[in-house]
C-alpha positions in Angstrom: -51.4 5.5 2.2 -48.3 7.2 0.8 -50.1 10.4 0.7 -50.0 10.0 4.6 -46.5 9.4 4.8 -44.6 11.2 7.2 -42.5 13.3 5.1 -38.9 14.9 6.5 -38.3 18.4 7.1 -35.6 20.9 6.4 -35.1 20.7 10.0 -35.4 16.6 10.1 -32.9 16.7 7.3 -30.9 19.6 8.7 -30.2 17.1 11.9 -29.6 13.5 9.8 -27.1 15.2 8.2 -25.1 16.2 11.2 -25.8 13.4 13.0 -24.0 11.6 10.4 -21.3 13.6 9.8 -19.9 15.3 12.6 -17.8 13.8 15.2 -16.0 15.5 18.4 -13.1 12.8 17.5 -12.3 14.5 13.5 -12.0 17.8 16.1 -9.6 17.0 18.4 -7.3 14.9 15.7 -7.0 17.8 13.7 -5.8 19.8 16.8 -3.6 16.9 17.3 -1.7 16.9 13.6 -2.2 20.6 12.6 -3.3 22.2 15.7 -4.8 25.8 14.7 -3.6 25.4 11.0 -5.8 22.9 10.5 -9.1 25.3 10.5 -8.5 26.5 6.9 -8.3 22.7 5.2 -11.7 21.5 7.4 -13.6 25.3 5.3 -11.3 24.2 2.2 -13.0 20.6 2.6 -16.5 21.5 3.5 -17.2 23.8 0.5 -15.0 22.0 -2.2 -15.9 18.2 -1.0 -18.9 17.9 1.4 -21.7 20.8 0.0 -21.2 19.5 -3.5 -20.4 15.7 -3.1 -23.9 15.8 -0.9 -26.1 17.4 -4.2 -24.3 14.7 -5.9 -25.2 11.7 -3.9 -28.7 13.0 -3.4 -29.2 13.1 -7.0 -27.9 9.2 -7.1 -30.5 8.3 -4.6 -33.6 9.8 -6.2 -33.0 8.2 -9.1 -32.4 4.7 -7.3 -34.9 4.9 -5.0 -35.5 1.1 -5.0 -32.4 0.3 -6.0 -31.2 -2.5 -2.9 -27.1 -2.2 -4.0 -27.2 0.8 -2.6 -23.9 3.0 -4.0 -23.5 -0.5 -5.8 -26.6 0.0 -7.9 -25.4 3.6 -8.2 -22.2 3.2 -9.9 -23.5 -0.2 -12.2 -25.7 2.2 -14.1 -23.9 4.8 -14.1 -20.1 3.5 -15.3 -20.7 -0.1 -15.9 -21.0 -3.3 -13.7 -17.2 -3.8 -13.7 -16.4 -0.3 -12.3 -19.2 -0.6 -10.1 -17.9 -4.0 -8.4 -14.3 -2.5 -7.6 -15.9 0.5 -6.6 -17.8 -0.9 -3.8 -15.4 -3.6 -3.1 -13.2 -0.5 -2.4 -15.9 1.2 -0.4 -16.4 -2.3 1.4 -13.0 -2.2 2.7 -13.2 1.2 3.8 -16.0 -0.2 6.5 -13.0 -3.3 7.3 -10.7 -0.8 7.9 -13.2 0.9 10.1 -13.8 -2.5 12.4 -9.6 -3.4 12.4 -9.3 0.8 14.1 -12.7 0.5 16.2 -11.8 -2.9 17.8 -8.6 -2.0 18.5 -9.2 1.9 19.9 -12.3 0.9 21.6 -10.2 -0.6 24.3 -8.7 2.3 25.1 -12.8 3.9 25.5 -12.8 0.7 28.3 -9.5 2.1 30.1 -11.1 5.8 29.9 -14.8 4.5 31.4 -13.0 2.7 33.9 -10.0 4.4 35.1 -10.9 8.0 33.8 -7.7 8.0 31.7 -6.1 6.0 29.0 -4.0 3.3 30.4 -3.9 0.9 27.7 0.0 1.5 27.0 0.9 0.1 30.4 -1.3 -3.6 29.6 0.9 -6.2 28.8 0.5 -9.8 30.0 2.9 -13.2 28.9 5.4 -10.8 27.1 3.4 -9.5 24.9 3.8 -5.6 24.6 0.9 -3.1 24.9 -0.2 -2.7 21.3 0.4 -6.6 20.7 -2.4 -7.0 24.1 -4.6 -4.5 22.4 -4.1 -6.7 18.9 -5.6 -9.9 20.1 -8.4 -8.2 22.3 -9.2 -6.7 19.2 -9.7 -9.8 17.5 -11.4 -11.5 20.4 -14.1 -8.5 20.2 -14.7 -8.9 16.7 -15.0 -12.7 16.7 -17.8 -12.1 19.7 -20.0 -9.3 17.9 -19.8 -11.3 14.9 -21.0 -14.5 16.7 -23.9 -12.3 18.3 -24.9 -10.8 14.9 -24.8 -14.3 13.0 -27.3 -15.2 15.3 -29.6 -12.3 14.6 -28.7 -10.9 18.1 -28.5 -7.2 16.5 -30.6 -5.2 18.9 -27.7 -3.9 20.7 -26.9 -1.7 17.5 -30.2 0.2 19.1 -27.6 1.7 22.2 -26.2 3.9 19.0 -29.0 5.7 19.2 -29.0 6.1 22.8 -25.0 7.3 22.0 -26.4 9.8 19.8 -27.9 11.9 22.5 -25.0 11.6 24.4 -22.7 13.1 22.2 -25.1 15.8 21.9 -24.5 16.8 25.8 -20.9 15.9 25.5 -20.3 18.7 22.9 -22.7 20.8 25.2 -20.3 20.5 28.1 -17.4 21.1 25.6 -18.7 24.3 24.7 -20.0 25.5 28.1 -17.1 24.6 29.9 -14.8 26.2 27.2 -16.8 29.8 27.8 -16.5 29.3 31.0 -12.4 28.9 30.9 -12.3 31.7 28.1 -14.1 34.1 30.4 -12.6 33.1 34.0 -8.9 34.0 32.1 -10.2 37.5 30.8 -10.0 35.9 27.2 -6.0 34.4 27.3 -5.9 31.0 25.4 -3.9 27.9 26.9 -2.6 28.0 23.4 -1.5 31.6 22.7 -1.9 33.0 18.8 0.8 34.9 17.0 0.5 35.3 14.5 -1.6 34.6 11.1 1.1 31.7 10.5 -0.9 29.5 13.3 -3.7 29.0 11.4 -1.7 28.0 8.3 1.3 26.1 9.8 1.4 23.1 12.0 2.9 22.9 15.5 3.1 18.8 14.8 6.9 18.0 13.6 5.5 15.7 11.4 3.1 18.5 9.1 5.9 20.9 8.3 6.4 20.1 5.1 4.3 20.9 1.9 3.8 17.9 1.2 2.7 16.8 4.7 0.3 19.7 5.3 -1.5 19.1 1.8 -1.6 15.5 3.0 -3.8 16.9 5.6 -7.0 17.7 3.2 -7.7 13.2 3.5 -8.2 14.3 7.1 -10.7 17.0 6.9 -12.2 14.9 4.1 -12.5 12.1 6.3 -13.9 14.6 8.5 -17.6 15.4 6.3 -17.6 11.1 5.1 -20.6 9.6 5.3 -22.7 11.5 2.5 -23.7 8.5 0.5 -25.9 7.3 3.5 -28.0 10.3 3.2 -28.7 9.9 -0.9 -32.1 8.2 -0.2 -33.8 10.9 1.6 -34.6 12.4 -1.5 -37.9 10.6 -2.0 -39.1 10.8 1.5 -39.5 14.5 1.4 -41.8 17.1 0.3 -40.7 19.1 -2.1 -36.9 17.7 -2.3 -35.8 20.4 -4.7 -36.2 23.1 -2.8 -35.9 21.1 0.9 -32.7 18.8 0.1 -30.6 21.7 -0.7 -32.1 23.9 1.8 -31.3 21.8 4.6 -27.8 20.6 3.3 -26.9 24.9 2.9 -27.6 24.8 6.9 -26.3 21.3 7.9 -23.4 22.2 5.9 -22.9 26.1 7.3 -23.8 24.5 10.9 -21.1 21.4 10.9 -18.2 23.5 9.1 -18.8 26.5 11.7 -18.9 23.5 14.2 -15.7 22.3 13.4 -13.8 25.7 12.9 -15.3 27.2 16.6 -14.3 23.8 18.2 -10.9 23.2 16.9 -10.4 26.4 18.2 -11.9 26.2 21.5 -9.9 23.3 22.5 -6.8 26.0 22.2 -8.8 27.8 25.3 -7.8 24.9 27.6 -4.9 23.0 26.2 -2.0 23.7 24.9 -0.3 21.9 22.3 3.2 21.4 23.1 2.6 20.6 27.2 -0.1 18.5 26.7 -0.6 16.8 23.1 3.2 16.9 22.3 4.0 14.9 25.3 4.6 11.1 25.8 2.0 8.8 25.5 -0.8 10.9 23.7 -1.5 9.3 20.1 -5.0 9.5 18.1 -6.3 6.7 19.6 -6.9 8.8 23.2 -6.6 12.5 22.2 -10.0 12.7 22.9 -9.8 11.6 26.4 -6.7 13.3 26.7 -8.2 17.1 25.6 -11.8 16.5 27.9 -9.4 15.2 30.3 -7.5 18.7 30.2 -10.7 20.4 29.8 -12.0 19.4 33.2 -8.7 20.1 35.0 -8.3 23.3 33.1 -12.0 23.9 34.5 -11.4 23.9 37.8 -8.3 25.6 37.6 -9.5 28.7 36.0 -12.4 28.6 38.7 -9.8 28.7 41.5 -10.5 25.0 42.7 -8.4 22.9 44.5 -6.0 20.5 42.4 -7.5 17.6 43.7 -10.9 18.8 43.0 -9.5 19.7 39.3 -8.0 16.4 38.6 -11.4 14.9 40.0 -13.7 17.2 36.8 -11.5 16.1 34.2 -12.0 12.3 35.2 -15.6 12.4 35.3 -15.5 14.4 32.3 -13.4 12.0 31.0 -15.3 8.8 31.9 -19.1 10.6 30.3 -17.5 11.0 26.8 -16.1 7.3 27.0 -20.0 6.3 28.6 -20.9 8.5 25.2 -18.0 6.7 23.1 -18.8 3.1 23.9 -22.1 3.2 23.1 -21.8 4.8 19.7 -18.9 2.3 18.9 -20.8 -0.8 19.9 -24.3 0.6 17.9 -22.1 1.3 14.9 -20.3 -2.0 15.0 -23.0 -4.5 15.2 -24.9 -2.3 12.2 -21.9 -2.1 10.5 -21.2 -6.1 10.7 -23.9 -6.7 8.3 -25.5 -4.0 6.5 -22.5 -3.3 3.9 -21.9 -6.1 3.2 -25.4 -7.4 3.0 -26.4 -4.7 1.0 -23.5 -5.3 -1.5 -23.8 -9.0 -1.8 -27.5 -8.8 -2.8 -27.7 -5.6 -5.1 -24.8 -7.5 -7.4 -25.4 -10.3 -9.6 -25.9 -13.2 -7.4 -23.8 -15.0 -10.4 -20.6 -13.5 -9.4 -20.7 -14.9 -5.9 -19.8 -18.3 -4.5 -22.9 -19.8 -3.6 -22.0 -20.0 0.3 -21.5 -16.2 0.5 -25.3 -15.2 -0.6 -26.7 -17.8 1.2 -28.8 -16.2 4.1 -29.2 -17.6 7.4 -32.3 -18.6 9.4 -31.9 -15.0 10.8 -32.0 -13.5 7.5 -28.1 -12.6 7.9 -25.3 -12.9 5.5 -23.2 -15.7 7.9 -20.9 -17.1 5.7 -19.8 -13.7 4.1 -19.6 -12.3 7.7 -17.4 -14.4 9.0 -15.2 -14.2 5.6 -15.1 -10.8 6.6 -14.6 -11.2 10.2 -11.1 -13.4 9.7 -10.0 -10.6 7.5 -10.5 -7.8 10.0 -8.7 -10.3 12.3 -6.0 -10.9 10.2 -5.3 -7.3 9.2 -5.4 -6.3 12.8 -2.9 -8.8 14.1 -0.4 -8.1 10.9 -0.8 -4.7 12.1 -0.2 -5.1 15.7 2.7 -7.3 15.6 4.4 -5.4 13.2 6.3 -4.1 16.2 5.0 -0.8 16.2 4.5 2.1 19.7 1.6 2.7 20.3 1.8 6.1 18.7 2.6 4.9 15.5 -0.1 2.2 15.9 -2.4 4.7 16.4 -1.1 6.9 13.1 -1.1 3.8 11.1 -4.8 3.0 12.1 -5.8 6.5 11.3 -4.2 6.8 8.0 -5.3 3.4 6.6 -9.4 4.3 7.7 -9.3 8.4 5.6 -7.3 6.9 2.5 -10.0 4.3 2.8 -13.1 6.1 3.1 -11.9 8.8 1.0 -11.4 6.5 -2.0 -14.5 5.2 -2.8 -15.4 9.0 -3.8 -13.4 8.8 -6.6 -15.2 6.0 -8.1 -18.5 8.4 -6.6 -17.8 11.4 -7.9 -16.1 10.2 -11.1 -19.0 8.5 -12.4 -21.0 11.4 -12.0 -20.9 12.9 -15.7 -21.8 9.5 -16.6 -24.8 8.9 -14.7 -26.1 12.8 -16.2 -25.5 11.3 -19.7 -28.0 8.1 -19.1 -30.9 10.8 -18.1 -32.5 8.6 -15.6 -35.9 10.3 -14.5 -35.6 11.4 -11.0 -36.8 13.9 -8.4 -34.2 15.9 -6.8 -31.7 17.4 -9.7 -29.2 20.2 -8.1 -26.8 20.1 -11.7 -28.2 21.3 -14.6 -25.3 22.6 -16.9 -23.3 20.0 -17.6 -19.2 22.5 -18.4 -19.8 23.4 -14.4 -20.7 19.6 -13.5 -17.9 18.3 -15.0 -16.1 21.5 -14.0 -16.5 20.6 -10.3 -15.8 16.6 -10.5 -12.6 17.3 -12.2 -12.0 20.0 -9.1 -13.2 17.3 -6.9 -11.1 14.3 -8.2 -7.8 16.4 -8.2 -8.5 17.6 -4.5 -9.1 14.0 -3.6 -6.1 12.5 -5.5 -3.6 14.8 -4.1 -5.0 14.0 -0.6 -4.8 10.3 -1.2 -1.3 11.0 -2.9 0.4 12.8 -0.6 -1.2 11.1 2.1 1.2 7.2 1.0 3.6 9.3 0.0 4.6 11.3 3.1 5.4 8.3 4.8 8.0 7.4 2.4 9.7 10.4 2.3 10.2 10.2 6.1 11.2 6.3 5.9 8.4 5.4 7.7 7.7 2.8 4.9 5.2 0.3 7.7 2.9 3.2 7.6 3.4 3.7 3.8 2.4 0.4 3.5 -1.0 0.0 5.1 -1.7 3.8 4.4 -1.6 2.0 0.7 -2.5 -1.6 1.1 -6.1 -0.9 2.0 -7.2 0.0 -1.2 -4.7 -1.3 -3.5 -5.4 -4.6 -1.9 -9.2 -5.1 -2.0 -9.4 -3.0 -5.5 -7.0 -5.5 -6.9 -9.1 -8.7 -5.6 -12.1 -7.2 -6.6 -10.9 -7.0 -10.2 -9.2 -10.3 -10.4 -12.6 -11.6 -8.3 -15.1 -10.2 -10.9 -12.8 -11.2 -13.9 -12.5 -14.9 -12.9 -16.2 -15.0 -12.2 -17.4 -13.2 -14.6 -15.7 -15.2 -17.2 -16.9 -18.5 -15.6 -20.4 -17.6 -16.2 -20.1 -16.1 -19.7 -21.2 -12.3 -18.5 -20.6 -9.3 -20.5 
């Protein structure tokens, strides 16, 4: 029976892989904070973080095959169970953060289906302000899709797939229409090059220091995150040793050239400073805001009418918000259970209240996913009444998710050398000298730090210590309960 397994390809691979790394959204937010500059850091972070994180989780999933913890079980016999608990407490909240940004930017994906543009910043209703409405709808649609995931209702999560082939044909218009502008202006760009400085210098007032643009590399990292998912492939392949790095040489040549040409190509219809740099455009609705631009662009280049114009970029507008919803609302009611499902019952049951592993009738998690659903409620109306604009909402959001999901790859990658010393049998191994292995995670952990770094401290330097804070809180936070958590319990039942 396993010899008639269907076993994945280079080319099955090759498409998992971008699947679950790219994102049109990492594009147009890096045209947003760096504009062209921010090209060399996505390369910088593709061939120093993603190629070589990739080998490493893959490595970590052969030899845990049938290891349920997932990264948990990873880092627990590689570094210790200790390490391994914070770790993935860490890399729990990273998915928190995820829910507190989703619910709250998915809103504006509503105004953009609706209304064709984002009009969230004008919603205000018994004097609460915009980003305070957007606050407690948040929380209302994270109370509902955990009330409908309790209860085993989960089959919506199947629309993500559905998403997935939309995105595809939303990056297909993207490029078409962007050769079609490019060629109908005899090759001039909306925004103009000239000079080498564009690509290395930002047109954002906020990225002109050293400091600020190296801050940038948590960005692009955040850009190729989502490796770890991909580590237990290995075993369903034939071959893996010559297939896994096969595929992840052309997954990862494919989605860094995909990034580069379309971080570009969104200077052949807007330009930065009359378009991104005015009012009202944040990174919640860039997106919207640069296919909205596309469309109008469009038709402008063609010679249409201005009506006919504004018209394209709202349809245009409301497909990648169709696109949008659907991934969000696949990814959330996944992402509601499966972490923290797969955390609670790869770890000693022992360190647990009793309550929390309990599994319902509907073989979910309940208790711990409403634990965790008051927390992303909590967090997101903290950090929607903290009397912040919508732009620096929006900043704050975005910030608090790349420090998160870039953390838990210091705890990854770190324990790396370890898990080569135990020489656990496996299928797939990429490193074999172990001076360049421990070479590359000490290249790797220094590229991360200083991105994490920089990242809390630019904040700081420009007073904007409410950014500073969350930027820092996420991790600092749950790291800090996870070690008092495992200490106190841990003790209580007398484990090593």
């Amino acid at each position: 029976m396993e010899g008639n397994k269907k076993k994945i390809t280079t080319f099955g691979l090759v498409m998992m892989i971008i699947t679950a790394i790219f994102g049109f959204g990492n594009v147009s937010n890096a045209y947003a904070q760096m504009g062209y500059g921010s090209i060399i850091w996505y390369i910088l972070a593709g061939v120093c973080f993603f190629f070589p994180c990739g080998l490493m989780m893959a490595e970590y999933g052969s030899a845990f095959k049938d290891a349920k913890g997932g990264i948990y079980s990873w880092l627990a016999e590689s570094i210790g169970e200790r390490a391994a608990f914070i770790g993935t407490f860490i890399w729990l909240a990273s998915w928190i953060v995820w829910m507190v940004s989703t619910a709250s930017r998915i809103w504006i994906t509503f105004s953009a289906l609706i209304f064709g543009k984002d009009t969230t910043q004008h919603w205000s209703m018994l004097g609460l302000s915009s980003t305070e409405v957007i606050g407690i709808l948040g929380i209302l649609f994270i109370l509902i899709s955990t009330f409908f995931t309790t209860q085993g209702m989960d089959s919506i999560s199947k629309v993500g797939s559905l998403g997935g082939i939309f995105t595809v044909v939303t990056n297909i218009i993207f490029l078409i229409a962007s050769l079609i502008i490019i060629f109908a202006n005899h090759g001039q760009l909306a925004q103009p090059i000239h000079g080498m400085k564009d690509f290395i210098t930002s047109p954002n007032p906020q990225f002109q220091t050293p400091i600020a643009i190296i801050s940038f590399v948590v960005y692009a990292i955040f850009a190729y995150g989502g490796m770890e998912s991909l580590g237990s492939v290995t075993d369903s392949m034939d071959k893996p040793e010559k297939t896994f790095p096969r595929g992840l040489i052309i997954a990862s040549l494919f989605t860094i050239g995909a990034y580069v040409i379309m971080i570009f190509m969104i200077g052949f219809s807007v330009n930065y400073n009359s378009v991104v740099a005015k009012h009202g455009v944040n990174l919640g609705n860039i997106t919207y805001i640069v296919f909205n631009q596309l469309g109008v662009y469009l038709g402008h280049s063609l010679g249409w009418s201005a009506a006919a114009s504004h018209t394209t970029g709202m349809l245009i507008t409301r497909f990648v918000a169709l696109t949008q919803v659907l991934g969000f609302l696949g990814a959330m009611f996944i992402l509601l259970y499966s972490p923290i499902k797969s955390f609670i019952l790869g770890s000693d049951k022992r360190l647990w209240p009793e309550k929390l592993t309990r599994l319902s009738k509907h073989n979910m998690p309940a208790n711990a996913m409403w634990l965790q659903a008051i927390i992303v409620c909590v967090i997101i109306f903290l950090v929607a009444f903290g009397g912040s604009a919508a732009q620096r909402f929006y900043l704050i959001l975005t910030d608090m998710a790349n420090v998160s999901t870039s953390f838990p790859y210091l705890f990854l990658v770190g324990a790396f050398p370890f898990f080569k010393k135990k020489k656990i049998e496996h299928s797939f191994v990429a490193f074999k000298n172990p001076f360049w292995t421990n070479l590359l995670v000490i290249i790797i952990e220094i590229i991360l730090s200083a991105g994490i770094i920089f990242t809390c401290v630019q904040p700081i330097l420009d007073g904007d210590f409410e950014t500073a804070f969350w930027t820092i809180a996420g991790p600092v936070f749950f790291g800090l309960v996870a070690f008092i958590f495992y200490q106190v319990s841990s003790k209580k039942h007398k484990m090593k």
